[in-house]
Every structure is written in C-alpha cells, then in structure tokens.
C-alpha positions as CSV (number, residue, x, y, z in Angstrom):
1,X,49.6,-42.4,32.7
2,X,51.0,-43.2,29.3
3,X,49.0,-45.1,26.9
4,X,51.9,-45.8,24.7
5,X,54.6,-47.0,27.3
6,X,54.9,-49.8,30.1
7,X,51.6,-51.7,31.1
8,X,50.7,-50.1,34.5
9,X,48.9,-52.7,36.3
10,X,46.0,-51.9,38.5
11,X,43.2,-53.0,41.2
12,X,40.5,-51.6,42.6
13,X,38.9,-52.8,45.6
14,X,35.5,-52.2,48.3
15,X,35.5,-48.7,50.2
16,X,33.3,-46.8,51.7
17,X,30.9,-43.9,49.8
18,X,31.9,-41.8,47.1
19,X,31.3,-38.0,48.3
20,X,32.4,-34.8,46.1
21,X,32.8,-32.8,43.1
22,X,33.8,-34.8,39.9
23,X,35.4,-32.4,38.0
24,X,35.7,-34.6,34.3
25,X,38.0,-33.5,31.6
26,X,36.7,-31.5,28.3
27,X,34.7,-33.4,25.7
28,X,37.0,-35.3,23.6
29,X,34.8,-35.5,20.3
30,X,34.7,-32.1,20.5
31,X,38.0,-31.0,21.6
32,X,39.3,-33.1,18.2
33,X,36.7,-30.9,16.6
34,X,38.2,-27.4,17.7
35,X,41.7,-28.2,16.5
36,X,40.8,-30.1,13.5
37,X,38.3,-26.8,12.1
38,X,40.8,-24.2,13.9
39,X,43.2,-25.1,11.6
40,X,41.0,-24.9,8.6
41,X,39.9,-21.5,9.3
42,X,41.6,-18.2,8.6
43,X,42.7,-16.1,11.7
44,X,42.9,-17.1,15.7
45,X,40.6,-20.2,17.5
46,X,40.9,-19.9,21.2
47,X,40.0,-23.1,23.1
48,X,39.2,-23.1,26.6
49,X,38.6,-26.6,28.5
50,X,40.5,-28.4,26.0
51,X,41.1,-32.0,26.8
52,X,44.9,-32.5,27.2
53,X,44.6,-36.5,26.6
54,X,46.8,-38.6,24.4
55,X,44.3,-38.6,22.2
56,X,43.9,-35.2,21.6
57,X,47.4,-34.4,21.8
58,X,48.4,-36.1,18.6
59,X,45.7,-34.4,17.0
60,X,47.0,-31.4,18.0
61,X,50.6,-32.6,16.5
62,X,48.9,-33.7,13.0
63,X,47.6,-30.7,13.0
64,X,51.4,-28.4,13.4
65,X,52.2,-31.5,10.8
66,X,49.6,-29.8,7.9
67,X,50.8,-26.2,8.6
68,X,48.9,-24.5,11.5
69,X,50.5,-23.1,14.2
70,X,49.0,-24.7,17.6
71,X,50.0,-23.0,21.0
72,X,48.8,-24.2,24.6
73,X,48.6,-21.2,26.6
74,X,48.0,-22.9,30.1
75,X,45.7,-25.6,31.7
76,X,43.3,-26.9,28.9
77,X,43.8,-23.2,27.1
78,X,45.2,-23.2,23.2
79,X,45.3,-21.5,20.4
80,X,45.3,-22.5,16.8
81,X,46.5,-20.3,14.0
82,X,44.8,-21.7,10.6
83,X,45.7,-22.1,7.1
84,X,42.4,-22.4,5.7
85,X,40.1,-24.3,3.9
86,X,42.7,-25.9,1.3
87,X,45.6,-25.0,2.7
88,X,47.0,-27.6,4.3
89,X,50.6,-28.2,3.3
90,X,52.0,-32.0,2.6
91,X,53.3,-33.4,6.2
92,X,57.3,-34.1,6.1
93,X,56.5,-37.2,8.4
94,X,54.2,-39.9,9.1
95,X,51.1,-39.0,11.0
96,X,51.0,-40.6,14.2
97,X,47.7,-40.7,15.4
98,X,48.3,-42.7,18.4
99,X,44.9,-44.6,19.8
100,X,42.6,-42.2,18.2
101,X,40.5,-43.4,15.7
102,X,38.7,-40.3,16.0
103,X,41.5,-38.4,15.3
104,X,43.1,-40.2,12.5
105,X,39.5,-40.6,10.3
106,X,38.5,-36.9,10.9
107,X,42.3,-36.1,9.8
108,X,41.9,-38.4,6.7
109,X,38.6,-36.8,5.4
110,X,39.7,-32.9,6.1
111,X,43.3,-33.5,3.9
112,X,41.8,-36.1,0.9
113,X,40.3,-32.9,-1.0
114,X,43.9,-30.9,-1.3
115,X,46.7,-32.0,-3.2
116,X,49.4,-33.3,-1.0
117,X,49.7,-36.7,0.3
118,X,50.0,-38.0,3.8
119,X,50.7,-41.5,5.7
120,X,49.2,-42.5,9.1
121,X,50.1,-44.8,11.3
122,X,49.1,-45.5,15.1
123,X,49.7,-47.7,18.1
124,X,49.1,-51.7,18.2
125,X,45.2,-51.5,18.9
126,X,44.5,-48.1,16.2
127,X,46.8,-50.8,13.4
128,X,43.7,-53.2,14.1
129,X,40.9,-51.2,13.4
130,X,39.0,-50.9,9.8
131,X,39.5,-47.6,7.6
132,X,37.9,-48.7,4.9
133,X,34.5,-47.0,6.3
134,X,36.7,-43.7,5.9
135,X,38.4,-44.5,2.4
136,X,35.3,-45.5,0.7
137,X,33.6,-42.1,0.8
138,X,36.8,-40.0,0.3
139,X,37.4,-42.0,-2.5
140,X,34.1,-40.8,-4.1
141,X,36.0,-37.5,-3.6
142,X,38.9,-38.2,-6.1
143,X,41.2,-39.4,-3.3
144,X,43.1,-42.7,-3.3
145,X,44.1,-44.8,-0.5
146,X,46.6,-47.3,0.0
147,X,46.6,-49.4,3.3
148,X,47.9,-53.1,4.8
149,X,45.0,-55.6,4.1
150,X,41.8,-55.5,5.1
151,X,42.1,-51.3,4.9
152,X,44.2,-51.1,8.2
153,X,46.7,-49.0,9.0
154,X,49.9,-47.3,8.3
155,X,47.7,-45.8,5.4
156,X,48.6,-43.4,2.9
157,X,46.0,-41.1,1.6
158,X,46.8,-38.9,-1.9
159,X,44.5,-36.4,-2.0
160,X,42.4,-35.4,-4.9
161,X,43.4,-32.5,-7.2
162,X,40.3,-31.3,-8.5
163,X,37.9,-33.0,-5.8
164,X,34.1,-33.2,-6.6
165,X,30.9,-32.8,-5.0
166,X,29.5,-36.1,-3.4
167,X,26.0,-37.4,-2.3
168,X,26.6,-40.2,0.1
169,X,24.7,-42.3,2.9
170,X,26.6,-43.7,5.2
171,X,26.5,-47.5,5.5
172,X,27.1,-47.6,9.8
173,X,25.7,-45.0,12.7
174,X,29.0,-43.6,12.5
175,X,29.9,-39.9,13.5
176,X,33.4,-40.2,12.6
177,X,32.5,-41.8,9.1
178,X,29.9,-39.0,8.8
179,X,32.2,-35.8,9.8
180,X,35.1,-37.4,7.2
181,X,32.5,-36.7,4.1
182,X,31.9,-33.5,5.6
183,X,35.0,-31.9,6.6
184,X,36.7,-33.8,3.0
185,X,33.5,-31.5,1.4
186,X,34.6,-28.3,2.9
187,X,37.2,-28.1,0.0
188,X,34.8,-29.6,-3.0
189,X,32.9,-27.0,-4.8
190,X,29.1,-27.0,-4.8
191,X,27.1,-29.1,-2.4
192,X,28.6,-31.8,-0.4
193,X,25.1,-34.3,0.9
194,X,25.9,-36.7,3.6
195,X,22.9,-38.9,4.5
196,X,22.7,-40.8,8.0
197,X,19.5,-43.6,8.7
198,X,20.0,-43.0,12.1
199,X,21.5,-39.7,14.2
200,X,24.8,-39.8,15.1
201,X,26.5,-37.1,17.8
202,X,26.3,-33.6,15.7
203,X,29.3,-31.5,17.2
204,X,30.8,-31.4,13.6
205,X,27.5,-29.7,11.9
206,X,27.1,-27.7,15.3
207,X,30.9,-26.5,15.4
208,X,31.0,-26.0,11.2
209,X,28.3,-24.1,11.4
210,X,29.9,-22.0,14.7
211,X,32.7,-21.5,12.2
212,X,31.0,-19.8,9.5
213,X,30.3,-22.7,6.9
214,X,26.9,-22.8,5.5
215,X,25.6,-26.6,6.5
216,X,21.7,-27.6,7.2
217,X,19.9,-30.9,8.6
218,X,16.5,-32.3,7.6
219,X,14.7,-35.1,8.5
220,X,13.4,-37.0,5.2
221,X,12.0,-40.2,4.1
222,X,15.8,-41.0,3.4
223,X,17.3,-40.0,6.9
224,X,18.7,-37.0,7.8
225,X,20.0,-35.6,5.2
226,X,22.9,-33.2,5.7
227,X,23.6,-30.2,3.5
228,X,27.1,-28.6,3.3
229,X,28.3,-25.8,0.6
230,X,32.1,-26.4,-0.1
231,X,35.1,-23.8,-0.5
232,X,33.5,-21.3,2.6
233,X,35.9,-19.4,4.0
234,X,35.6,-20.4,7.8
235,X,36.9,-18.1,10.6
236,X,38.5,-18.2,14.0
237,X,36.4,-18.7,16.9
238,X,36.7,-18.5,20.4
239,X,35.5,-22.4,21.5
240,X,34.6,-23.4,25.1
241,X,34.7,-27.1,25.1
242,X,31.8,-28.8,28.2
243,X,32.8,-31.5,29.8
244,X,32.7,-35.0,28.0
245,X,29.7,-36.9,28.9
246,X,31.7,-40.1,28.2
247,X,34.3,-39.7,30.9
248,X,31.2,-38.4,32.9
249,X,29.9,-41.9,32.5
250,X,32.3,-43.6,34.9
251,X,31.8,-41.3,38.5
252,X,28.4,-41.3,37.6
253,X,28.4,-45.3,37.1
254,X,30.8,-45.6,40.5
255,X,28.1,-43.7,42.9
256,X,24.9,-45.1,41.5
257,X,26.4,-48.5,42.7
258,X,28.6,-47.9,46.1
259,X,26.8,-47.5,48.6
260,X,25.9,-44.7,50.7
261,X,27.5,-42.2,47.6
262,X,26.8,-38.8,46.2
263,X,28.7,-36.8,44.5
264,X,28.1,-33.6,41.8
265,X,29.3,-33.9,38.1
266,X,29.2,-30.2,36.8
267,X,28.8,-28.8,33.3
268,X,28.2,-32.0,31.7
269,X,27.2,-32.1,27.8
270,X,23.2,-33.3,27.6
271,X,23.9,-33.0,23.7
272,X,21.1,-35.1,22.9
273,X,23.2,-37.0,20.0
274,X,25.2,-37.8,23.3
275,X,23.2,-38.6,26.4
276,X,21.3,-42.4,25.9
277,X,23.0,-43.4,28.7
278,X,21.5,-40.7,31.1
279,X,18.2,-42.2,29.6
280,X,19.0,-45.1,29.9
281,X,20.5,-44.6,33.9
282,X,17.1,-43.0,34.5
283,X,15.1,-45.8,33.4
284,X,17.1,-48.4,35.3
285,X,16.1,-46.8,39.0
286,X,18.9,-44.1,38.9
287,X,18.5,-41.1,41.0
288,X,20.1,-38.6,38.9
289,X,18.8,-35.2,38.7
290,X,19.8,-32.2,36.1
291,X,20.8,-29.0,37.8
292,X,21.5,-25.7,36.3
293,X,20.8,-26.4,32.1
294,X,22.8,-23.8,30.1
295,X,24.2,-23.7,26.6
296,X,27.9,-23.7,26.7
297,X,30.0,-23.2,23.5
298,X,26.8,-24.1,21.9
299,X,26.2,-27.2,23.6
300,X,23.6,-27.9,26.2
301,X,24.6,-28.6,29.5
302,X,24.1,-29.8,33.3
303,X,25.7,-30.4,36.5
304,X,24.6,-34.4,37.5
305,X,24.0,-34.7,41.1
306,X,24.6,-38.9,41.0
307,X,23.3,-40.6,44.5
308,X,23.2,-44.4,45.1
309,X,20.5,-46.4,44.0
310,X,18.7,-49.3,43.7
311,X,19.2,-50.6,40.1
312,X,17.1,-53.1,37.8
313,X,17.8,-54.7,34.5
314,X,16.1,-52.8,31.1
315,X,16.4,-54.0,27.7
316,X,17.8,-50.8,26.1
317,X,16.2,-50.0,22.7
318,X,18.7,-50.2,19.6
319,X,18.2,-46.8,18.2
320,X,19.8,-45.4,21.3
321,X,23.1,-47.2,20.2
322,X,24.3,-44.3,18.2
323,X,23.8,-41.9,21.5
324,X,26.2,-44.0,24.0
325,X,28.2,-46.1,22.1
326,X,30.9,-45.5,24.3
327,X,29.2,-45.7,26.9
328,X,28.0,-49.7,26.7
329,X,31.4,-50.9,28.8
330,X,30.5,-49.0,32.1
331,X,26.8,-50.0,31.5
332,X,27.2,-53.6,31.5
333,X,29.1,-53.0,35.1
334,X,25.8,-51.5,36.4
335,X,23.5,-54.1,34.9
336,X,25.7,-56.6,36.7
337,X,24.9,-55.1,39.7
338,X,21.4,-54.5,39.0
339,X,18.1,-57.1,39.7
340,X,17.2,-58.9,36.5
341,X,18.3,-59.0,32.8
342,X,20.0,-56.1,31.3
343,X,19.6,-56.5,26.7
344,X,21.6,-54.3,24.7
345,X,20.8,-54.3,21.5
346,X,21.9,-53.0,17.8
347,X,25.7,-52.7,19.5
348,X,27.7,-54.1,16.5
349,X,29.3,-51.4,16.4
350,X,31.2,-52.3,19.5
351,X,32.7,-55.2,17.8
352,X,35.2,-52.4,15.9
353,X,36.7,-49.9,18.5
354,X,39.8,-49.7,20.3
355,X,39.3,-53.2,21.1
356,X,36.5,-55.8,20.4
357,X,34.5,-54.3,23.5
358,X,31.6,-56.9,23.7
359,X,34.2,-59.8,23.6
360,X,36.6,-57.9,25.9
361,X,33.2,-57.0,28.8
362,X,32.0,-60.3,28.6
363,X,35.3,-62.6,29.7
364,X,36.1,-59.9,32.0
365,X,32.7,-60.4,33.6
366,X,32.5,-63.9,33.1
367,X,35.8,-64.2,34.9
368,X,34.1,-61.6,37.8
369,X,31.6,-64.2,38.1
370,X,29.0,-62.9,35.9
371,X,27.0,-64.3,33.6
372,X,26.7,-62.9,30.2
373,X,24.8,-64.1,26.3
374,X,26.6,-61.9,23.0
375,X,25.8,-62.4,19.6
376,X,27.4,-59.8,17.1
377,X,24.8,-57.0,17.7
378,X,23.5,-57.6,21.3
379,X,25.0,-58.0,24.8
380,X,22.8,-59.7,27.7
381,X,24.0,-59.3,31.1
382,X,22.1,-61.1,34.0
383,X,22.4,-59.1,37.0
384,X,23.6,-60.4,40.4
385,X,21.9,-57.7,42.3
386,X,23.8,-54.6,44.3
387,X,27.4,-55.6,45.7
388,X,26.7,-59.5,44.5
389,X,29.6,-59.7,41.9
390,X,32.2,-62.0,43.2
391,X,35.1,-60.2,41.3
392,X,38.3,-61.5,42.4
393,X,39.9,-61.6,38.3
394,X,42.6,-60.3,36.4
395,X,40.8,-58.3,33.3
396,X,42.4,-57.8,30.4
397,X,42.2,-54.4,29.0
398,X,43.2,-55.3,24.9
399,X,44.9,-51.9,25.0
400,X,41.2,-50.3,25.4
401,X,40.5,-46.8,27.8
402,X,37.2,-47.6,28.2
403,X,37.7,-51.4,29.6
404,X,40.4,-50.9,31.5
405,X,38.1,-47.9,33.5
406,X,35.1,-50.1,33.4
407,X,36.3,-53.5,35.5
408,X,38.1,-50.3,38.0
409,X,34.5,-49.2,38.3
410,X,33.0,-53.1,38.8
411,X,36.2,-53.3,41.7
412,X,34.8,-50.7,43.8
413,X,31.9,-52.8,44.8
414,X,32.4,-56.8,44.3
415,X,33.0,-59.1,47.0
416,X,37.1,-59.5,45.9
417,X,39.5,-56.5,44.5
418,X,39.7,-57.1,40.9
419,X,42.5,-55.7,38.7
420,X,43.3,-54.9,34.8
421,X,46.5,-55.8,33.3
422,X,47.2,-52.6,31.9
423,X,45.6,-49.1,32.5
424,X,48.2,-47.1,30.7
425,X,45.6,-46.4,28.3
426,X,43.3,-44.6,30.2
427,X,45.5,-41.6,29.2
428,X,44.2,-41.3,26.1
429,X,40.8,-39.8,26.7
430,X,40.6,-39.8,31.3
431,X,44.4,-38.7,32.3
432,X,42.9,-37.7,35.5
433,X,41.0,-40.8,36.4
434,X,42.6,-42.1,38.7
435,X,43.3,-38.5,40.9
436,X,39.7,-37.8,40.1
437,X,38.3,-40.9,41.5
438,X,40.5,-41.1,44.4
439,X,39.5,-38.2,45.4
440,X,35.9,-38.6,45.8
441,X,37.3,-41.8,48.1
442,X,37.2,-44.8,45.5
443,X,40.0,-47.5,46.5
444,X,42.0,-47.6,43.3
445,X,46.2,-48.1,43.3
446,X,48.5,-49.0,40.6
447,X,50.0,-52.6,41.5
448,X,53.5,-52.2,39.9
C-alpha cells in the first residue's frame, strides 16, 4: 500500500474466528526516535525491528537530508552514521515529511538550535494539521518560523545561532510537543526544563538517556518536570525497537469481538506511558492475559494472548487520554459492539491528528448504524451489543491510517460488509495489515 498514490478502496466483511500469531510491525514512536538521535550522535546506531512504514521512511530520508549516513541492512535492520549534536548541515531540498506529524515536529525541534535553515512540507492531511504547538517553544530557543496561516505547513524553520536555555510547560498532553523542546535543548547550553501536567509516552527521555545525555524526571507540585543538560556528546547505540502497541491495538480489537477467536500478539510494548488501552480492554470484560514480561531495548514488554469476549460499555477516565490517544478509533469499534454506554473523555486531542478523528468515527458509525454523542473533548458511543452493528456503509477515511483500519476492524463482525474509500494510508504506520490480518482468517479485500 501507498499512502501517497491512488485511493485503494476496501471492504471487510463476517468470517469465521481469528486463530494465530499476530506478528505487528516495530513501534513507530520509537522507530522515529532511533533515527532521529542516531543521527545526532557520534559513531554507529544499529536498529533492529525497525518499522519500514511510510512514515518512518521519510524520517529516515530527512535524516540523509541533514548529513547522516542511513543504511538498511535487511528486513527492519539499519544503520545510522551520525553527525552529532550540532552538526546537522542545511538540507539542499524541501523536507518532505509525508503523513507524519511525528516525524516532521520531532525534525523541527532537533534542527531549530543549529544554524542552517530548512522547509517542510507534507501530504494533503500533514498541510492541515497545527505547528504552532511546535514553533512556539523553539521559538523560545532563538529560532524563527515562517508557515501558511494558521501555522500550517510548507514551513520554514531558521534556526537559532546562539540558542538559549529554556524553561517551558507545555500547554497540550503532547509527546511530540514535549520531545521538540527536548531534542531543540540538546544543542542549548546549560539546562533545558520541559514541564508536562500530565505524562505523556517517555521513549524520548528513555532513548536520550540510552544515548548518553544526562536527562532526569520528577514529579512536583508543577508536573513532571523534565531535566536535560545541553551540548552532551551522545553516542551510537545498538537499538532493538518492540513492537508498537498501537498497531497491536487492531488484532487485539478484531479477536476480542469475532467470535470464537484467539490469537497471540508477541513482544508487545506495556510502556506504561503507552498501554491505557490494555487498561482500559481489561476493564471492559476483555480476556487478555500478559505472558512472558521482559525489557527489550529498554522497554517493557509482553506477548498478548487476545480471546473473544463478552464486552460492556465503561466510561474511560480522562487522564488515561495521554496513554492511548491513538488508540480511541479502534476503541469506539469495540464499545459499539459492547452492552451499554462507552464515555470517552478529555479526547480533544483527537480533534488535531491526521484527520479530525472524533468527527471522522462518529459519521462512519453513525452511517454503520450506530449511535454516537461528541462534544470537542468527549466521545459517547452506545453500544449495540456483540455482532449487532448493521454496517453496510461506505466510510470515509479523510486520508487517516487509523480510520481507515478501524471501520476494517467494525467489517469483520456487522451484519453487512462495510468498506473505506481509501486505505492507501494504512502504509504509513501498518504496511502489513492487510497480510497480517488475513492471515489470522479476517475477510478483508481491496475492491479496486
């Protein structure tokens, strides 16, 4: 799939169980992560169980773009030779950074403390999406920032020749927003303080701190306040990346709700910054259990053994927003399976990602048949009970991964097929999905 060419149209319809191994790609947050502080350090990374989506692909082009020398070696295997913190030379091109919003803020923050100027651009949906949240704090930096209205993209950052020092709290639950300050600190001298209200996923303090730089977290009366000491000099590491508990989300999601299923998710993140919707699974009747907890590239992990069940309605807390953002599109497919009322709250958040996801979830359910209540920070699906979704619609995917993969899911268990207009953009963080799910026997074909 291609998540920058033709719309691929696509249905999924009723089958039987789901029975299997679900092997899901590499963690994407993280796999953004190992490039993106590969290339800041001095000497050889070696990544193993990289994720080779679209996403993480142009990531791994901006980075060739700012001077480091990025290899693949084989399946999900690369290497990165860095240029270190500050070395970054001024991209002859435009810095495509495709869907990723990830990618493109993370890139933003690491070049707007060295003095070379860059432009980036991305596809229809990444244009749409605010950068102000990143240009703000970079600013406080000594960068400037010049973008279309409203702070969108093609941007051009100029980064700041004698950068400073910043103390800044973060206005959103916002990892990326977060790990901009940080990695834009890395070349400030002294101590770079980013404080976050409520935790968001920590693979940036975890992985700096894997790389050498000297970063701390504590929990105060002001948040959690995060510590980093600019100008280290950070060093190649050898990175295993665990499997992204994201892309987990949607075989796990499938066999909880088609009958008769079980199937085995192996080496799963349980990063608690990461894994509210586990929690939250758990408290809605799933039978989920955690087998074999290890660390891997210092991340906790777990293989999921996922078997059907029974599912009611919860009202999910809003502090757990910031631990399955992501997550909230697949979620609302189970509550509309599940007996009673399903509230998520504090998920404003939503409103800005690839696409407007609460908008884009409820007329897609609506259209299934379901009936839904939004407001701009909580989402209210009433559940029709197991397999009593009508379906029978034509979703529309707004150039959005996780929706399009979502109403593929809902498919495999309402009364009528239902289809997406486009699932192109599943490439961008699942390139596998469809072999993967297919495989463990879920009715899902291309219809073009």
């Amino acid at each position: 799939m291609s998540g920058h060419g033709e719309p691929i149209p696509m249905m999924s319809r009723k089958g039987g169980a789901l029975t299997g191994v679900a092997q899901v790609p590499g963690d994407k947050s993280i796999s953004h992560r190992a490039l993106i502080l590969g290339a800041l350090s001095v000497g050889e990374t070696k990544i193993t169980g990289l994720l080779e989506g679209q996403d993480v692909l142009d990531t791994a082009k901006a980075m060739r773009a700012f001077g480091a020398t990025v290899t693949r070696e084989g399946e999900g295997a690369w290497t990165v030779q860095g240029v270190g913190v500050g070395g970054f030379k001024e991209p002859e091109d435009v810095i495509d950074c495709g869907n990723s919003g990830t990618g493109v803020r993370l890139i933003m923050g690491c070049m707007a403390t060295s003095p070379i100027t860059a432009t980036f651009t991305g596809d229809a949906s990444l244009r749409k999406r605010p950068m102000g949240r990143v240009t703000d704090p970079i600013a406080l930096f000594g960068a400037k920032s010049v973008g279309r209205e409203g702070g969108r993209l093609p941007m051009t950052v100029i980064g700041a020749a004698n950068p400073l020092p910043v103390r800044y709290t973060t206005p959103m639950a916002s990892a990326q927003v977060k790990s901009a300050a940080l990695l834009a600190g890395l070349n400030a001298p002294g101590q770079t303080v980013v404080i976050e209200k409520e935790a968001t996923r920590d693979h940036t303090e975890r992985m700096l701190r894997g790389f050498g730089a000297e970063i701390s977290t504590q929990k105060t009366d002001e948040g959690y306040v995060i510590t980093l000491t600019g100008q280290p000099e950070l060093k190649g590491q050898t990175v295993s990346v665990p499997r992204d508990p994201s892309s987990a989300a949607f075989p796990v999601c499938a066999a909880l709700i088609v009958p008769g299923s079980d199937i085995l998710v192996p080496g799963v993140s349980q990063n608690p910054t990461r894994n509210g919707l586990f929690t939250t699974l758990v408290e809605m009747g799933a039978d989920i259990t955690f087998e074999n907890p290890r660390e891997e590239g210092g991340e906790p992990v777990a293989d999921l053994r996922v078997r059907y069940s029974n599912l009611h309605g919860i009202e999910v807390p809003p502090a757990r927003a910031a631990s399955m953002i992501d997550e909230y599109p697949v979620l609302s497919v189970l509550a509309a399976n599940a007996t009673g009322t399903t509230v998520m709250k504090g998920v404003h958040e939503l409103r800005v990602k690839e696409s407007d996801r609460i908008d884009a979830m409820a007329r897609g359910l609506e259209a299934c048949g379901v009936s839904i209540e939004e407001d701009s920070d909580t989402f209210i699906v009433h559940g029709l009970g197991a397999g009593n979704v009508p379906g029978g619609a034509t979703c529309k995917t707004h150039i959005d991964h996780r929706i399009a993969m979502s109403f593929l899911i809902l498919g495999l268990i309402s009364k009528q097929p239902i289809s997406v207009d486009d699932g192109s953009p599943i490439a961008t963080s699942f390139p596998i999905f469809e072999d993967l799910m297919t495989g463990l026997g879920a009715q899902i074909e291309r219809t073009a």
